[in-house]
KEBAZA-379183 format. One line per field, with one value per residue: x, y, z of N, C-alpha, C in turn; residue in three letters. Coordinates in steps of 0.001 Angstrom, whole numbers, plus 524288, in hexadecimal, padded with zeros to 5 digits. Example, Ala and Ser with C-alpha at 12.3 -4.5 7.8 and 13.67 -1.06 7.14 Angstrom:
REM KEBAZA-379183
neast = c(83386	83232) $
nnorth = c(7E9C6	7F736) $
nup = c(81E78	81BA8) $
caeast = c(8300C	83566) $
canorth = c(7EE6C	7FBDC) $
caup = c(81E78	81BE4) $
ceast = c(83390	83264) $
cnorth = c(7F31C	8001E) $
cup = c(81E78	81EBE) $
residuo = c(ala	ser) $
REM end
This chain:
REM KEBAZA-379183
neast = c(2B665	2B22D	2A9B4	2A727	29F0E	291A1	2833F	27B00	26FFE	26962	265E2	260EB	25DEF	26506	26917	26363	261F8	262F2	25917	25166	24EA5	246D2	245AC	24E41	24D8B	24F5D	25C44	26521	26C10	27A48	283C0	28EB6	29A90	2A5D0	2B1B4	2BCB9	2BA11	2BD56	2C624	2C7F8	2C148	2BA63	2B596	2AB70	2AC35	2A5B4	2A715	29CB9	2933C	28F84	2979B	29E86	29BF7	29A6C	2A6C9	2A7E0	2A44A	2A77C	2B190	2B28B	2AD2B	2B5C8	2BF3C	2BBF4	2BC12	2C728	2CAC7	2CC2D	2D362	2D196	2CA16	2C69D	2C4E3	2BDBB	2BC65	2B3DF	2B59C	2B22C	2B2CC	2B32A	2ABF1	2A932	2ABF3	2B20F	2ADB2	2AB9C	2A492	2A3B5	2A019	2A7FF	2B17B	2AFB3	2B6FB	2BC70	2B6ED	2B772	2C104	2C3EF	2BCE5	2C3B2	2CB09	2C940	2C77C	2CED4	2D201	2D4EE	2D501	2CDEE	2CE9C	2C662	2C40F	2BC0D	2BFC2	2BD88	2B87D	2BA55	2B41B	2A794	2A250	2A4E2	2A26F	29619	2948A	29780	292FE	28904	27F6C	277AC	27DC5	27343	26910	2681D	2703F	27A7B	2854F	28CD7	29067	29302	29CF5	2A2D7	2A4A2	2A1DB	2A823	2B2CF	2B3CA	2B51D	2BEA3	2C508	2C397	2C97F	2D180	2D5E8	2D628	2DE5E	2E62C	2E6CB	2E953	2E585	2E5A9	2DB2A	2CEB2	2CAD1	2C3AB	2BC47	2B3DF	2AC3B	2A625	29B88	29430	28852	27BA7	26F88	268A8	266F4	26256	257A8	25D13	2670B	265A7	263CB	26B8F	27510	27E96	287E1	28EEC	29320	2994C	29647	29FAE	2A5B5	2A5BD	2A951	2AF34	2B8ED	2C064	2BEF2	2B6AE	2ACC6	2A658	29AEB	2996A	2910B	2908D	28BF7	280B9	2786A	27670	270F9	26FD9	27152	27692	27E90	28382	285FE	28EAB	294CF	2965F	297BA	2A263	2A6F7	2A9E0	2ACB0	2A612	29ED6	29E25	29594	28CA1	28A56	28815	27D0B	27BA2	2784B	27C1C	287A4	28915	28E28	28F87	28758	28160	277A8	270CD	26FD0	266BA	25E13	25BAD	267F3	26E37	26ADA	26DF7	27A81	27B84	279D4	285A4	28A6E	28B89	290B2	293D9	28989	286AE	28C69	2895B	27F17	28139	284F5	27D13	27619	27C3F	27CC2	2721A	26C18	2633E	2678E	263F2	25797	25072	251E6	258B0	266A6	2675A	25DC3	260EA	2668F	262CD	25D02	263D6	26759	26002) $
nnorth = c(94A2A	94C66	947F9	93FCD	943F2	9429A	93CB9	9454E	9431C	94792	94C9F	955AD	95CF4	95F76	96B22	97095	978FB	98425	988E0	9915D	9939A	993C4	98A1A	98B62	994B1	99016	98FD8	9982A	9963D	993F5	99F7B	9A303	9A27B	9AC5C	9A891	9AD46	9B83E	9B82E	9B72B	9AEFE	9A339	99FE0	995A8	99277	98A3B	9814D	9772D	9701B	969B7	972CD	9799D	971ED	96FCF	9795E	97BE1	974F0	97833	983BC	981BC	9798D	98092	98923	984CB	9811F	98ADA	98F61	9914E	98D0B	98E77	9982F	995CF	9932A	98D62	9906A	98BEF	98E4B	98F09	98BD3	98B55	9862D	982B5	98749	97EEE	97872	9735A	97224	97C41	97B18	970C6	964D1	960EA	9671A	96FC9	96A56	963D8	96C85	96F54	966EC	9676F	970EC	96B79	965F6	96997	96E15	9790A	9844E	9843C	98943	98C34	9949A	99D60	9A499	9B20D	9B733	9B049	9A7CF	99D6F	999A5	9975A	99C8B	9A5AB	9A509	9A4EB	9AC92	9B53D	9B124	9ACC5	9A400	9A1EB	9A53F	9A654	9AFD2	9B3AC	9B0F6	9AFF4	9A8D9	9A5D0	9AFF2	9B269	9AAE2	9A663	9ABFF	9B535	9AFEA	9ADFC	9B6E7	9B9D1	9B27C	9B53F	9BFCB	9BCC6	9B45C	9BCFA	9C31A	9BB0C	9BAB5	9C398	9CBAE	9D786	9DD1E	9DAAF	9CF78	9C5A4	9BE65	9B236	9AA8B	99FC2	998D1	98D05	98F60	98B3E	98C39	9877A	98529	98DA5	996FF	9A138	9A000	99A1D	9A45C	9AA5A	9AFF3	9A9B0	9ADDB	9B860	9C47E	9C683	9C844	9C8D3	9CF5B	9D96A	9E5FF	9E399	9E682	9E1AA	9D6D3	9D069	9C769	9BC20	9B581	9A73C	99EA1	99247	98843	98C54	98ABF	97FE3	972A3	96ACF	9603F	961DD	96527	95D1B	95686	95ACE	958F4	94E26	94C98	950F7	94B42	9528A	95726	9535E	95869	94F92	94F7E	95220	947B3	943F5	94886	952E9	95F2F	96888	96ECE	9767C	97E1C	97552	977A7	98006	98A69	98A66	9847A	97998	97433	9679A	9650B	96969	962F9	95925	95C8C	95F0D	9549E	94F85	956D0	95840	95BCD	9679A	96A40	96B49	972FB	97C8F	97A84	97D8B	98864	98D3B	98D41	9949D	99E1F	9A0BE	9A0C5	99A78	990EE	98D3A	9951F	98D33	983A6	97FA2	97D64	974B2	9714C	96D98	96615	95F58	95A41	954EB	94F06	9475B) $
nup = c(6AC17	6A1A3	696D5	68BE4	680DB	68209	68219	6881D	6911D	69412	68A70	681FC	687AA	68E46	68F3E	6977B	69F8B	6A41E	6A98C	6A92C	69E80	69479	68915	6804C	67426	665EB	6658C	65C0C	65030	6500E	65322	64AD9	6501C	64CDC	64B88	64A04	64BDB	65657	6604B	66876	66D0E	67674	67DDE	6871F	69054	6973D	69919	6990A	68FC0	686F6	684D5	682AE	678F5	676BF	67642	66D42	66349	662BA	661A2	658D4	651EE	650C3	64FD9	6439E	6418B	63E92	64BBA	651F5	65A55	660FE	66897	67566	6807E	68C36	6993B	6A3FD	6B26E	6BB57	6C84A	6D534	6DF3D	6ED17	6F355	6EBDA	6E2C9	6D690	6CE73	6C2C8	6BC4B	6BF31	6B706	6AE70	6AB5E	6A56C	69F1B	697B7	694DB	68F71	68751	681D8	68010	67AB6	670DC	66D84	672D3	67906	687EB	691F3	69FF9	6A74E	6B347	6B999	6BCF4	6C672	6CD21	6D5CD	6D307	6CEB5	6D7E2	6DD37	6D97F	6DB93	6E4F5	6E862	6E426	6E7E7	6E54E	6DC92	6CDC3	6C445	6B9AC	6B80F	6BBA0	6B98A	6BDF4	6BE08	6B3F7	6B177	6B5F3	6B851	6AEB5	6A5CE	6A692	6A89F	69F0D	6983C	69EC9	699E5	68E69	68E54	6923E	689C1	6827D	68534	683B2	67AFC	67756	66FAA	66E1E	66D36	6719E	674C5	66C2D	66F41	66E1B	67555	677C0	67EA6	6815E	6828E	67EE5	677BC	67B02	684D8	68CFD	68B20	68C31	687F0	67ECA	678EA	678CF	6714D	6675E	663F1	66B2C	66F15	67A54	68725	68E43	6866A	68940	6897F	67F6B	67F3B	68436	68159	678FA	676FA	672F4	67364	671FE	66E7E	66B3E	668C9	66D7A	66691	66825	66C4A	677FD	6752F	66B0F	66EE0	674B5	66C89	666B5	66FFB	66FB0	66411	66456	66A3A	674C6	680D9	68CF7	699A8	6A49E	6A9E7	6A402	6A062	6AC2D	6AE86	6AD79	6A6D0	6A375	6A36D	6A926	6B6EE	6C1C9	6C9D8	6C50E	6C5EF	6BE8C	6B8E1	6B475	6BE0D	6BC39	6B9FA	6C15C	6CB07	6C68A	6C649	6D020	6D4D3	6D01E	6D439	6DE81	6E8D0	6E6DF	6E391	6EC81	6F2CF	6ECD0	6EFB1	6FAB9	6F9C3	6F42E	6FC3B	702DF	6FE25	6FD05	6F5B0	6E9CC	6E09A	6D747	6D2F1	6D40C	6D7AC	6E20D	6E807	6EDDD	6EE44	6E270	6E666	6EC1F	6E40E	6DDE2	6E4D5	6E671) $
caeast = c(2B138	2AF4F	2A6E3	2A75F	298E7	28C11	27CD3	278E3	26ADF	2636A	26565	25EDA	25AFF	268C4	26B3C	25FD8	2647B	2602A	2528F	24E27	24CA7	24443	247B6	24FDE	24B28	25486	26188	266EA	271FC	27E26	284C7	29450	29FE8	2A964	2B74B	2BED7	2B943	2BD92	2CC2C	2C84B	2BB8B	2B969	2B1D7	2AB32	2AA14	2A3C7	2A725	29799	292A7	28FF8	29D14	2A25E	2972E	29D21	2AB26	2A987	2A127	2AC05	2B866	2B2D8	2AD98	2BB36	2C21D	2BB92	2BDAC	2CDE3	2CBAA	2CD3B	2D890	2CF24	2C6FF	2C9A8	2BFBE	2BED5	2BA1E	2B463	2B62C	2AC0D	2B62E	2B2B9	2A873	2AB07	2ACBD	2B577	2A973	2ABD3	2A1B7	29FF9	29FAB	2ADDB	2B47C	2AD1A	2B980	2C0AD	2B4A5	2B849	2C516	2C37C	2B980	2C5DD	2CF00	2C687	2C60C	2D65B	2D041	2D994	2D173	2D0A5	2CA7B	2C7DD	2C031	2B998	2C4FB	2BB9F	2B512	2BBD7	2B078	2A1FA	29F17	2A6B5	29F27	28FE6	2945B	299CC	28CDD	284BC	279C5	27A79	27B55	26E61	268AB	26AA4	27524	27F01	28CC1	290D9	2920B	294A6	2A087	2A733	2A535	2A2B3	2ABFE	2B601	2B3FC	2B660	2C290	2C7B5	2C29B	2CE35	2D665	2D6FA	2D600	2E31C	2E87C	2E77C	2EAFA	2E332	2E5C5	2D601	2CA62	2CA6F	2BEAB	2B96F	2B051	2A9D3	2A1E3	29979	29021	2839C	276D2	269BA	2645A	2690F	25E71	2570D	261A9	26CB7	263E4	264A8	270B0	278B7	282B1	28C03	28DFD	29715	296DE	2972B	2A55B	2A989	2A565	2A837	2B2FF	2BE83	2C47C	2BCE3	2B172	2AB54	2A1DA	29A75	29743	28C79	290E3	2894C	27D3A	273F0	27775	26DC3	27251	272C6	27BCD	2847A	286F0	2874C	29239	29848	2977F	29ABF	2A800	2AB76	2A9F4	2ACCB	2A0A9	2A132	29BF3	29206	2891F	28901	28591	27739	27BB0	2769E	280F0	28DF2	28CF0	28F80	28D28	2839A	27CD8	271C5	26E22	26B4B	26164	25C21	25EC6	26C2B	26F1B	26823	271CB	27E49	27B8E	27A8B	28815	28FA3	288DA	2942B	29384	285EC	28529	28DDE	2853C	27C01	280D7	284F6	277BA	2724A	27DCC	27B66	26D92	268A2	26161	26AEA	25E78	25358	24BF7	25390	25D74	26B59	266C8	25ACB	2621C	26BBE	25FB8	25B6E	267E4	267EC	259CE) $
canorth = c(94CA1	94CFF	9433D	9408E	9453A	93D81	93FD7	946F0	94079	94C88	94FE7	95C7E	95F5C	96126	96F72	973B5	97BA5	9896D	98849	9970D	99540	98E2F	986EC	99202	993FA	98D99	99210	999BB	9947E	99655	9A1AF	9A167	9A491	9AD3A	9A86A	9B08F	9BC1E	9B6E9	9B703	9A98B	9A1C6	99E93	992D8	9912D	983D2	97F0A	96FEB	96DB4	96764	97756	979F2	96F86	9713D	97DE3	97B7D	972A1	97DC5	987CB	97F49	97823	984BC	98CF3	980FE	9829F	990F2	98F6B	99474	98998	9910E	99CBC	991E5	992AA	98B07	9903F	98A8D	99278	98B91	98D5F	98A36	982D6	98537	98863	97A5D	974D1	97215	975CD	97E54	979CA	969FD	9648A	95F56	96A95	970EC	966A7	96232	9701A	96DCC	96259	96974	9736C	96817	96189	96DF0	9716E	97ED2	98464	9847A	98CB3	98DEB	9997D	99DEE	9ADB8	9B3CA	9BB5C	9ADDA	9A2E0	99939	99A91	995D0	9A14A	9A9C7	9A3EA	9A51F	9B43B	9B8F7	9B0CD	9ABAA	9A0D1	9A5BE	9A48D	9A6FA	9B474	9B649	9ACDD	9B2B2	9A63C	9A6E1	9B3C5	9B3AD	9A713	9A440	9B228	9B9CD	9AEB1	9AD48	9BB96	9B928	9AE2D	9B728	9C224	9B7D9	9B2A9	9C0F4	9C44B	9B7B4	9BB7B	9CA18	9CCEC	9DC5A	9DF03	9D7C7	9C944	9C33C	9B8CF	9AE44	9A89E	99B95	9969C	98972	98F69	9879A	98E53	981F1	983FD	99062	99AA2	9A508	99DF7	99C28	9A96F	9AD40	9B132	9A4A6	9B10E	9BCC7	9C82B	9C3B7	9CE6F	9C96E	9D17D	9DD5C	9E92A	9E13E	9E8D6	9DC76	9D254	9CF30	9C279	9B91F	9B1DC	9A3B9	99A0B	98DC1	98483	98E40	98801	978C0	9703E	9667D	95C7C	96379	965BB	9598B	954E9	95D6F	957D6	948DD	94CFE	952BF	94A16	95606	954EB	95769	9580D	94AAE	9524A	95060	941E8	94417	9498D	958BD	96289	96D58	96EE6	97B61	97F0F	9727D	97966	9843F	98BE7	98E97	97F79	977B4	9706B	961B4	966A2	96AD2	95EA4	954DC	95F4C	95E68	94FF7	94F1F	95A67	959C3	961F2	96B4F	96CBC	96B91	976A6	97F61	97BAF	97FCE	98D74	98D9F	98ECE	9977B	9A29A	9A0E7	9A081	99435	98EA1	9901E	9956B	98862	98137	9811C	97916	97090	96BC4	9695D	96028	95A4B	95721	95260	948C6	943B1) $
caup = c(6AC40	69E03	692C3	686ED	67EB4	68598	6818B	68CC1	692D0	69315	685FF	67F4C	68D0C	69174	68EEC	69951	6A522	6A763	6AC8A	6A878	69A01	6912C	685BC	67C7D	66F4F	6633C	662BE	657A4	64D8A	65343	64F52	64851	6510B	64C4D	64FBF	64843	64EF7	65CD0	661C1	66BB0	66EBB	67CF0	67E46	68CB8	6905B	69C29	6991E	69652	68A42	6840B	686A4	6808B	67325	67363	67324	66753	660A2	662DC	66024	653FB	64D6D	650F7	64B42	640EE	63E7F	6414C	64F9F	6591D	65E6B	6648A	66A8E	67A6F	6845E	69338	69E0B	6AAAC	6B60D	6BFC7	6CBA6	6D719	6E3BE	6F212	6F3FB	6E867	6DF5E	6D178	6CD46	6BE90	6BB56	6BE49	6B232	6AA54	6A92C	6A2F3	6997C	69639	6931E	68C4A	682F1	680B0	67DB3	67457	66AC4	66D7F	672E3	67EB4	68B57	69679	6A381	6AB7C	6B760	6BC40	6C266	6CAED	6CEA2	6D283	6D064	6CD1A	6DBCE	6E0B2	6D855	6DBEA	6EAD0	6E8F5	6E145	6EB29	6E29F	6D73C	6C917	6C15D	6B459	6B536	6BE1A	6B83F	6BD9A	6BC95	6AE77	6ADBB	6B9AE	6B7E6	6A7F0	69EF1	6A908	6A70C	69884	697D0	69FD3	6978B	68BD0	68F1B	692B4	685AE	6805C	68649	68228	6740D	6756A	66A34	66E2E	66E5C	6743F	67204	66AEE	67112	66CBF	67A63	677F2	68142	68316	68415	67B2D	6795E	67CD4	68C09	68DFC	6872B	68C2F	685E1	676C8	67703	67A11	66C15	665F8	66484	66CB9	671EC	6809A	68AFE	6902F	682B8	68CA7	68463	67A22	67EA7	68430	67EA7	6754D	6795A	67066	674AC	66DE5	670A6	6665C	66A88	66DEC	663F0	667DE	67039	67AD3	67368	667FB	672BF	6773F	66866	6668F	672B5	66D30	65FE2	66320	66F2A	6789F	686AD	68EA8	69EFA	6A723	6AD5F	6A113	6A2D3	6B00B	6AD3F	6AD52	6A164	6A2E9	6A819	6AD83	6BC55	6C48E	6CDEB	6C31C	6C729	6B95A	6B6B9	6B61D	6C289	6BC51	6B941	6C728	6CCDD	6C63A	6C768	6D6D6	6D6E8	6CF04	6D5F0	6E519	6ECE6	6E3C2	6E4DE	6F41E	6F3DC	6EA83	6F39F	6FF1D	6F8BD	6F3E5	7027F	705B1	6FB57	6FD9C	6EE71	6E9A7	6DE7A	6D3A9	6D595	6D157	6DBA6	6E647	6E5A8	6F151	6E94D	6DEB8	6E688	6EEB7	6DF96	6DCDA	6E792	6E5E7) $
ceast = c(2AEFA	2AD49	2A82B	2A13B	29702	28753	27BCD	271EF	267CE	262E0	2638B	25E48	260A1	26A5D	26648	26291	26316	25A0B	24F9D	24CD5	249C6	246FB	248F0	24DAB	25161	25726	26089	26CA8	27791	281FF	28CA8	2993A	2A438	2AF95	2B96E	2BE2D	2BA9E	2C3EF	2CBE2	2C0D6	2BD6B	2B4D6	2B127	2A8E9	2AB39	2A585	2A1E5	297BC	2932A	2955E	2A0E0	2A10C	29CA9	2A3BC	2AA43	2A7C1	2A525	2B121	2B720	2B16B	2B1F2	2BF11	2C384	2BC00	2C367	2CC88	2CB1A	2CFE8	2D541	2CC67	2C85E	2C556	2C226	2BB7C	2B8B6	2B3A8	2B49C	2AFD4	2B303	2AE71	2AC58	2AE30	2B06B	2B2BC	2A991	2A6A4	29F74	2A1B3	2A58F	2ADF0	2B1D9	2AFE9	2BE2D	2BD66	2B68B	2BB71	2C40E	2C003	2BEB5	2C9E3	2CE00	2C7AD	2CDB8	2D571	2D4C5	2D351	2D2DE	2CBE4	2CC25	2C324	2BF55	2BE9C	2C39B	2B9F2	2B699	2B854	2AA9D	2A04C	29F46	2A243	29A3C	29153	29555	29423	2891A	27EA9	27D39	27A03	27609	26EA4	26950	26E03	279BB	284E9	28F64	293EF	2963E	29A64	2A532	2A725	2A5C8	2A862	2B0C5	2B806	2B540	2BAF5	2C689	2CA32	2C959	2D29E	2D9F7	2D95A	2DD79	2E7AD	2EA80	2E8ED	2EAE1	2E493	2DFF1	2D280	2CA39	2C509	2BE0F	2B4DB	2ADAF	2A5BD	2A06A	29618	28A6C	27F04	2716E	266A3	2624E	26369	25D70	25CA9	2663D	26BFA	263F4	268C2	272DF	27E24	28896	289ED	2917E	29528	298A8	29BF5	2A809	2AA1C	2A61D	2AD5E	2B7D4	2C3BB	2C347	2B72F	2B223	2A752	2A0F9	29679	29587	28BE6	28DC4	28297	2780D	27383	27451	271A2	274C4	277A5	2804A	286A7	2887A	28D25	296F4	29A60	298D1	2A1B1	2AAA5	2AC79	2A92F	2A833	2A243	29B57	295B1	28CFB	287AB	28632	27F6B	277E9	27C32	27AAD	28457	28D29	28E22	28C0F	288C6	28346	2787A	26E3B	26CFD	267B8	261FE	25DAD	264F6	26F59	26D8D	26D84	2788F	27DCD	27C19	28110	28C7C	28B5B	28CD6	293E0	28C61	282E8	288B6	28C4B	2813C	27AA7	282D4	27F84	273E4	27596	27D54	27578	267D2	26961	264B0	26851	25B02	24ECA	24E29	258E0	262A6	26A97	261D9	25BF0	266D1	26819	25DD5	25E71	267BD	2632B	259C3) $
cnorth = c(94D96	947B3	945DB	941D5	941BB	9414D	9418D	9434B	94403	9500B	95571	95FE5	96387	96713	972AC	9756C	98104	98779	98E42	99726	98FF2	98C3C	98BFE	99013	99027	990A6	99358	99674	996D6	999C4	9A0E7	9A5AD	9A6A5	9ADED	9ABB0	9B868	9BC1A	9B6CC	9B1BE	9A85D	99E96	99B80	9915C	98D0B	982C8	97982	96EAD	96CAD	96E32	978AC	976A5	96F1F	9761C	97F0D	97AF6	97609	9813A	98471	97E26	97D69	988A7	98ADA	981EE	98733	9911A	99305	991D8	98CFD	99751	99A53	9900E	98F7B	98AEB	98DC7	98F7D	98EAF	98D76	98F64	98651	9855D	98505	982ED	97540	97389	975C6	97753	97C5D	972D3	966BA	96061	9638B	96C43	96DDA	9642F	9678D	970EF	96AA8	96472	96DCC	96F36	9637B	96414	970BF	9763E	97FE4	98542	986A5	98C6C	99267	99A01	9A3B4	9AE90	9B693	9B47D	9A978	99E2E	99ADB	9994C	999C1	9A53C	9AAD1	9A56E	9AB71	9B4D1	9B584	9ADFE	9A8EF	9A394	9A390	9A70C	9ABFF	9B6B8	9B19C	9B078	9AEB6	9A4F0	9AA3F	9B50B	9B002	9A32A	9A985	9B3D5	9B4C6	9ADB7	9B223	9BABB	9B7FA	9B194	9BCE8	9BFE2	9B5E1	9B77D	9C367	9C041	9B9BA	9C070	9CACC	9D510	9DEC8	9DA56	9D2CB	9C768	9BEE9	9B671	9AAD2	9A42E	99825	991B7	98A7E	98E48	98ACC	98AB5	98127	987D2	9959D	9A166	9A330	99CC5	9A154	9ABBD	9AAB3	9AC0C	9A9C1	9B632	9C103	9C787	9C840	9CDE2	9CB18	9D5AE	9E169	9E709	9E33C	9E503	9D752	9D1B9	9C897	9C141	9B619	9AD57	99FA6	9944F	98BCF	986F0	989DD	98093	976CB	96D81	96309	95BD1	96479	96136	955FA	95770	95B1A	9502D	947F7	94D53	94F72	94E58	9535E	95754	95561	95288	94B55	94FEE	949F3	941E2	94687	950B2	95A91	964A3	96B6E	9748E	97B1C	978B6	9735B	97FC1	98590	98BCE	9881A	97C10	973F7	96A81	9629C	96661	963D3	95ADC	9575D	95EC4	957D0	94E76	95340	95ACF	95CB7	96593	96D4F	96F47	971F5	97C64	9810D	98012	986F6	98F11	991B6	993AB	99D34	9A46D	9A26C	99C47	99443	98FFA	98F93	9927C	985DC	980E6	97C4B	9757D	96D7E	96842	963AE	95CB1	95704	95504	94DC2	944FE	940BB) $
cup = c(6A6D2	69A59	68FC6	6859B	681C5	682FE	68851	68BD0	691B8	68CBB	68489	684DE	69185	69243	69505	69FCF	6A700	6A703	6AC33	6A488	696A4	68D63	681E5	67746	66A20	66288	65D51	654E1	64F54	64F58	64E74	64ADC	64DB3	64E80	64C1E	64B61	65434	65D3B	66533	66D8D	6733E	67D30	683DD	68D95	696EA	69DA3	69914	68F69	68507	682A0	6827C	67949	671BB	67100	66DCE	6628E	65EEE	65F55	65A4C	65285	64D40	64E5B	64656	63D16	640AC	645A2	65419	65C4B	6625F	66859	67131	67E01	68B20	69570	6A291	6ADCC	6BB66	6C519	6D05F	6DBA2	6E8ED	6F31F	6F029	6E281	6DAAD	6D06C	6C583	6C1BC	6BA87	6B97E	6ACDE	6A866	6A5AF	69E71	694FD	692F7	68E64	685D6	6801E	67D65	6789C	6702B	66A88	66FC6	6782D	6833C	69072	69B19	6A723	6AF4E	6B9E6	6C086	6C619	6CFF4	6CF77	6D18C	6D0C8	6D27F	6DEB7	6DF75	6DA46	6E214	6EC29	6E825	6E52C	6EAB4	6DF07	6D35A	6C761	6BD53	6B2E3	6BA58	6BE10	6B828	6BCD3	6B9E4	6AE03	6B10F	6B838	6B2A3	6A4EB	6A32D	6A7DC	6A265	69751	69908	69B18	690D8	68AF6	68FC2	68E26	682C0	681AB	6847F	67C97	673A4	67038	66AFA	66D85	67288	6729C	67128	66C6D	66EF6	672C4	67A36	67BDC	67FC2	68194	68024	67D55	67AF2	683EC	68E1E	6899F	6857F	6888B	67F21	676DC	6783A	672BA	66C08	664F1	666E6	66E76	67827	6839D	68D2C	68D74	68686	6884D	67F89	67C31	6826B	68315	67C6C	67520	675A0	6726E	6709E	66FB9	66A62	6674F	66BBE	66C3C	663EE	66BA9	673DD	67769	66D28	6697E	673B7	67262	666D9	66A64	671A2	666E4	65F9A	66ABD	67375	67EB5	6896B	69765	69FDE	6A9A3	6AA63	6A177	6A740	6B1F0	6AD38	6A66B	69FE6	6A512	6A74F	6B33B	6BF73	6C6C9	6C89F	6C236	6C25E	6B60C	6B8AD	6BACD	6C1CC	6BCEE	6BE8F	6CA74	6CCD8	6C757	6CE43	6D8D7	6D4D3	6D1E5	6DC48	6E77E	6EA01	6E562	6EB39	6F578	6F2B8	6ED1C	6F8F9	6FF77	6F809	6F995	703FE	7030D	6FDC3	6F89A	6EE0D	6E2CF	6D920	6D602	6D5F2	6D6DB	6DE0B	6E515	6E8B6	6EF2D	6E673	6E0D3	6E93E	6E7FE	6DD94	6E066	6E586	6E0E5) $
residuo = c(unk	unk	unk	unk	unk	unk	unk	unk	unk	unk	unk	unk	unk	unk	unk	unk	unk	unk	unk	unk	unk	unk	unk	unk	unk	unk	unk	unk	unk	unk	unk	unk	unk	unk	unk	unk	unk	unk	unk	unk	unk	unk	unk	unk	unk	unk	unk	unk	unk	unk	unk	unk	unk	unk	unk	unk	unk	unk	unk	unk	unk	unk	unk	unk	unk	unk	unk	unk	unk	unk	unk	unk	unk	unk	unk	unk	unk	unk	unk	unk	unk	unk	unk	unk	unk	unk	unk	unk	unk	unk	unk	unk	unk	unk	unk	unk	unk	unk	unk	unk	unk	unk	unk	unk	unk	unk	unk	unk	unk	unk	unk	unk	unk	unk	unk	unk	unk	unk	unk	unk	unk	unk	unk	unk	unk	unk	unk	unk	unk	unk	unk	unk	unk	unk	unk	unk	unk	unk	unk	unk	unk	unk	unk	unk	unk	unk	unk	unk	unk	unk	unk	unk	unk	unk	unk	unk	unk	unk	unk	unk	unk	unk	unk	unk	unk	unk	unk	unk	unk	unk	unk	unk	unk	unk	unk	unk	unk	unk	unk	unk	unk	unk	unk	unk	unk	unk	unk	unk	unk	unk	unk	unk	unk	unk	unk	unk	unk	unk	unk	unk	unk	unk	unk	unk	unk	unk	unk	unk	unk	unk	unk	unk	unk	unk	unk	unk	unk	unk	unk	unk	unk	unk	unk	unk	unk	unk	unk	unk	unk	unk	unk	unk	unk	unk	unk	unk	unk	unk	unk	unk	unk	unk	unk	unk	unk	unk	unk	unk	unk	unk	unk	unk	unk	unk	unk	unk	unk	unk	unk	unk	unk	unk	unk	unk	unk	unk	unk	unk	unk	unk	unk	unk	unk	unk	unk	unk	unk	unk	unk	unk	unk	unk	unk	unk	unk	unk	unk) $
REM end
C-alpha cells in the first residue's frame, strides 16, 4: 500500500478540504524547537504526505542537535466498523511505519482504551463529529497521545513530570483556523503539569502542498497509494469534515464502507454534512 514520491495532479490545489474557511492569511516563520528542554518528542503520524513532511522535519533537526534518541513516532489506530471495515485508509498504518523505519526512530501504535474504534464512538454519541464538535480528534488521537505521553513518562522514571515535545502535521495552508494556530505551544493534555507538560509543535506549519511533497521526493519518503488514486488527504476514509470531491472519489474507491456509513446514516437519523448526505455522495460516486 505504499509509493515511492509522485507529482500529485492537483497540485497547489491539493491541500483544500474544510469548506468553512477562506483562504488563511501568510503564515509566520517557523518558530525553533527546543530539544534540550524536552525529555522525548512524540511525533503523530497518520501515514499522509504531512505526516511524513513532518517526520523528516523532526528527525533531521534532532539529528542534528545529538537527539535522535528522544525521537518516538505513534500511530492511532482508528479500529475497524460494525462490519469489518477499517475506519482510516488500510495500509496507512504501515506507510506509518515505514516513515519510522526510514529515520531509525522506535515506533509505536496505540488505540483509546475507553473506545475501541472511532465507529464505536460516532454510533455511542449518535451524531457525526463536525467542525466544532470533533470528538473524534479529541477521543481517539489527543486522549491517546496523552496516554502514550505517560506511557513514555513512566518509562523514563524521570521522578517528576515528563516534558514532552508533541509534533503534529498541521499547514496553515489547510484553513484559516489552522494559520492561526501557534508553531509552538503548551497543549491542554499538560492539564495542570503535575504529571505532564505537553508542547505542542507544528514543523511543517509554514510549508505549502507542494513543499510537502518536495520534501517527500527529495528524501525518498514513503507516501500511501491513495494519493495516486485522485485522493487530497488521508484522513478518515468516510470524513465529515472533508471536502465533497474528496468524499465523491473516497466512496467510489472504498463502496462497502460507504454503503455502510450510509445505512448508519439513515439509522441515527443525522445527514452526514450538512451540504450533503452519504447517499448523494455515493449516487455521485456512481454517476
Amino acid at each position: 500500500m505504499t509509493k515511492k514520491p509522485f507529482t500529485p495532479p492537483c497540485g497547489t490545489g491539493c491541500a483544500a478540504q474544510m469548506e468553512l474557511f477562506t483562504a488563511p492569511a501568510a503564515p509566520a516563520e517557523s518558530a525553533e524547537f527546543d530539544f534540550d528542554a524536552h525529555d522525548v518528542v512524540i511525533v503523530g503520524d497518520s501515514g499522509g504526505k504531512d505526516s511524513g513532511a513532518t517526520v523528516h522535519e523532526v528527525c533531521t533537526r534532532a539529528d542534528k542537535a545529538g537527539q535522535l534518541h528522544k525521537v518516538r513516532i505513534l500511530h492511532c489506530d482508528l479500529g475497524s466498523t460494525e462490519r469489518g471495515h477499517l475506519v482510516e485508509w488500510p495500509g496507512a498504518l504501515e506507510v506509518a511505519r515505514a516513515h519510522a523505519q526510514q529515520y531509525g526512530v522506535p515506533f509505536a501504535v496505540r488505540r483509546s482504551k475507553l473506545w475501541g474504534s472511532l465507529w464505536q464512538r460516532i454510533r455511542s454519541h449518535g451524531n457525526w463529529p463536525g467542525h466544532f464538535a470533533r470528538y473524534c480528534t479529541s477521543d481517539t488521537k489527543t486522549a491517546v497521545g496523552r496516554d502514550f505521553v505517560d506511557e513514555v513518562g513512566a518509562e523514563l522514571n524521570l521522578g517528576r513530570p515528563v516534558r514532552a515535545g508533541y509534533a503534529m502535521g498541521m499547514r496553515a495552508e489547510e484553513s484559516r483556523a489552522r494559520a492561526n494556530k501557534p508553531v509552538l505551544e503548551r497543549h491542554r493534555m499538560s492539564g495542570k503539569g503535575t504529571l505532564r507538560v505537553v508542547t505542542t509543535w507544528l514543523p511543517v506549519h509554514q510549508l505549502d502542498t507542494d513543499q510537502v511533497w518536495e520534501i517527500h521526493r527529495q528524501n525518498s519518503i514513503e507516501h500511501h497509494e491513495a494519493y495516486d488514486q485522485g485522493m487530497r488527504r488521508l484522513s478518515c476514509r468516510a470524513c465529515p469534515l472533508a471536502h465533497t470531491d474528496d468524499l465523491v472519489r473516497s466512496a467510489q474507491l472504498n463502496p462497502e464502507l460507504f454503503e455502510e456509513y450510509a445505512d448508519a446514516e439513515a439509522d441515527m437519523g443525522h445527514q452526514f454534512k450538512k451540504s450533503i448526505s452519504l447517499r448523494q455522495i455515493i449516487e455521485h460516486a456512481r454517476s
